[in-house]
N, C-alpha and C positions, 0 to 999 in steps of 0.2 A: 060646801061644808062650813058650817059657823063655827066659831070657835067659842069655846067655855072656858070658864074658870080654870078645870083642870088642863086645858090646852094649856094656859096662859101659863100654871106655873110647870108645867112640864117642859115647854120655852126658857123658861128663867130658871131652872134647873140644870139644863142643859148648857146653857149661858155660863153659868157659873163654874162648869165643871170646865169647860173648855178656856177660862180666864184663869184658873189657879192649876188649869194641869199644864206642865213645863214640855210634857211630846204628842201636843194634841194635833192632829195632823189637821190643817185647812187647807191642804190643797184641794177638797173636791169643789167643782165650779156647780153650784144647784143654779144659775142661773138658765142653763142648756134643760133642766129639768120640765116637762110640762105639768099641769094645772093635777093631772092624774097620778101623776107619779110621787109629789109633793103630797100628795093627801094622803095616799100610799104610805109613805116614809111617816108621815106626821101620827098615822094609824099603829103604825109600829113600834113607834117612841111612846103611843100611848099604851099600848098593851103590855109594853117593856115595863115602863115605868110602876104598871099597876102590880106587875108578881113584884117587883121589889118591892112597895109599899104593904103587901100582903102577906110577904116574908116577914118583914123588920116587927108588921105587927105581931106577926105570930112567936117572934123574940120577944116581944116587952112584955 
C-alpha cells in the first residue's frame, strides 16, 4: 500500500492528538503487528477520519 497525502495527514493528526491528550494510552506494542494488520488498522483510521471530516463539513 502506498501512502498519500491523505495518509500522511491522517498520521500527523493523529500525532497531534496523542501529544496534547494528558490519558492517551501507548501501551499497545504495533511492533508484534504484521504488514496486514497495520494496513488494516491504517484503513480504519482512514475511513475514521473521513465521516468526521464529512460531519464537520456538513456543520460549516
Amino acid at each position: 500500500m502506498q501512502l498519500d497525502n491523505t495518509d500522511y495527514k491522517i498520521i500527523l493528526d493523529a500525532l497531534y492528538h496523542l501529544a496534547i491528550s494528558d490519558n492517551a494510552d501507548l501501551s499497545d506494542n504495533i511492533s508484534a503487528l504484521d504488514s496486514s494488520e497495520l494496513e488494516q488498522r491504517l484503513i480504519a483510521l482512514r475511513q475514521h477520519f473521513s465521516i468526521l471530516e464529512r460531519k464537520s463539513d456538513y456543520y460549516d
